[in-house]
C-alpha positions as CSV (number, residue, x, y, z in Angstrom):
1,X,-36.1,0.5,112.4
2,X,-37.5,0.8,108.9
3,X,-40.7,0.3,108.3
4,X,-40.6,-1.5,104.9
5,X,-38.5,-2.9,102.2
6,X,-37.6,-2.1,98.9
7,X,-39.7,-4.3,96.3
8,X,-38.9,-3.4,93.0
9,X,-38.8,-0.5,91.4
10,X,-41.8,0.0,88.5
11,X,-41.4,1.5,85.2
12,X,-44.2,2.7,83.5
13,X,-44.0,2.1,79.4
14,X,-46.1,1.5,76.6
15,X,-44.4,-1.9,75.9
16,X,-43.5,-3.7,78.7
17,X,-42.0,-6.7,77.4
18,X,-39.8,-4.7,74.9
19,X,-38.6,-2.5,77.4
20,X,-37.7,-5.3,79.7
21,X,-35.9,-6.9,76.5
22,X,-34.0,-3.4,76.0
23,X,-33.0,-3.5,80.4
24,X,-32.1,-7.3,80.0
25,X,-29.8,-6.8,77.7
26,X,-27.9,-4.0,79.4
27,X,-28.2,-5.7,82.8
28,X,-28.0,-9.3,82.2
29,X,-31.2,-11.3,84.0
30,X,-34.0,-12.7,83.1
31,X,-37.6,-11.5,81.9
32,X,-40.6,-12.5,83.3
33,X,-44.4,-11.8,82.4
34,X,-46.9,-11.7,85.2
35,X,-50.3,-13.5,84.6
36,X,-51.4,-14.2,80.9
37,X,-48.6,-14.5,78.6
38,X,-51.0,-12.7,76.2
39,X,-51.5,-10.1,77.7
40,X,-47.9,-8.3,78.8
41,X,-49.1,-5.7,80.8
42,X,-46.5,-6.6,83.6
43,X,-43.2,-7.6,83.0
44,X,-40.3,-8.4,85.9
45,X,-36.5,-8.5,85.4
46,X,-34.9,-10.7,88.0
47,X,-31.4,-9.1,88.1
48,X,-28.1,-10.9,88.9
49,X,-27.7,-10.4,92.4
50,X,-31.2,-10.1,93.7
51,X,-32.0,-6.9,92.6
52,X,-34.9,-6.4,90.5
53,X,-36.9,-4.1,87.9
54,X,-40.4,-4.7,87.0
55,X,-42.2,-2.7,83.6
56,X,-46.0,-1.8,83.5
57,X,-47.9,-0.8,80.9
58,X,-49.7,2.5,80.8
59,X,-52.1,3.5,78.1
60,X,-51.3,7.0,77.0
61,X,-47.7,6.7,78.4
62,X,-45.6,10.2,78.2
63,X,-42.0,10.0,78.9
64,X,-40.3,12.2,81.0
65,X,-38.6,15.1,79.3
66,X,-34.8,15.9,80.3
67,X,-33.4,18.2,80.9
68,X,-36.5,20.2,81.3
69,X,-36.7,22.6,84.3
70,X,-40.3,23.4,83.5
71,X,-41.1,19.0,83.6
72,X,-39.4,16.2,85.7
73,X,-37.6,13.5,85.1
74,X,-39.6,11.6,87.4
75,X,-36.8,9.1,88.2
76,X,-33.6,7.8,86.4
77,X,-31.2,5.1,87.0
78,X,-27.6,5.2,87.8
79,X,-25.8,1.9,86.3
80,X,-22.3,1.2,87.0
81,X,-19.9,0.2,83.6
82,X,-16.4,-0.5,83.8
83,X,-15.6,0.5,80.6
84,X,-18.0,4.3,79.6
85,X,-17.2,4.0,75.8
86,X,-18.3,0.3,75.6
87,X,-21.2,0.4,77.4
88,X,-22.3,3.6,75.4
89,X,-21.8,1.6,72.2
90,X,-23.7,-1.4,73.6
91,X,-26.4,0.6,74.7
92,X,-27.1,2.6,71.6
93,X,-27.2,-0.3,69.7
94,X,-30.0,-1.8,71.8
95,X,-32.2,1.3,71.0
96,X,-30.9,3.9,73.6
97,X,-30.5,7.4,72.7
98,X,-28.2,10.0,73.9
99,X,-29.2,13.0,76.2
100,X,-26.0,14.7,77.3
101,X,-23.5,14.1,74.7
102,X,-21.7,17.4,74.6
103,X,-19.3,16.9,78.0
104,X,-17.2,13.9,77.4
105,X,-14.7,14.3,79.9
106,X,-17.2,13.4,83.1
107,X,-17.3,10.4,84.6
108,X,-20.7,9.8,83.9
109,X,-22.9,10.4,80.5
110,X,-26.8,10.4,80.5
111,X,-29.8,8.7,77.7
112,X,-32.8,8.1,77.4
113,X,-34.6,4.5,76.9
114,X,-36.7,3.1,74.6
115,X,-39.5,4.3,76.2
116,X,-38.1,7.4,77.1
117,X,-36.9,7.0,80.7
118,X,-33.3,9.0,81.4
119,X,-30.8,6.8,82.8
120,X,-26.8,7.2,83.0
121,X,-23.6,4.8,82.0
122,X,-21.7,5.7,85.4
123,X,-17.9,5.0,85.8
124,X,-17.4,6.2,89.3
């Protein structure tokens, strides 16, 4: 028996709003803020199907460095694409940048967000 349930999962960024933007865009959804629509400080992304991503701000933000075996990642996401070279042009156009471009032959190819954050275009 489990003992809880997955929430959401909670980004840490200096913009949450933008960031969100940058996620709804790859992912489809819709962007929420939390609490005073002045103040952004936390944004959710309701996902098609249930699944959700919410973005915090944090003052002095850092982002993770990859590949770094002296820093971690902290986290990354896997996201599913049909088609790897038209989601990699879709996603660079929305502000994404690429962290592994050298093997182009896997089935998976890794970035890096706007705020930093490393996720991969997966076709698995």
């Amino acid at each position: 028996m489990a003992l809880a349930k997955l929430g959401v999962v909670v980004l840490d960024c200096p913009d949450p709003r933008a960031l969100a933007g940058f996620y709804a865009e790859v992912l489809g959804g819709t962007v929420e803020v939390q609490g005073d629509p002045e103040d952004d400080g936390w944004v959710d992304l309701k996902v098609p199907g249930g699944t959700a991503l919410a973005f915090q701000r944090a003052p002095g933000y850092v982002p993770p460095k990859w590949p770094a075996p002296d820093a971690s990642q902290h986290f990354h996401l896997d996201l599913v694409v049909e088609d790897l070279d038209a989601a990699e042009k879709g996603v660079l156009e929305l502000g994404a940048r690429p962290l592994d471009a050298d093997d182009r032959e896997r089935t998976f190819r890794v970035y890096a967000d706007p705020a930093g954050h490393p996720f991969c275009l997966c076709a698995c």
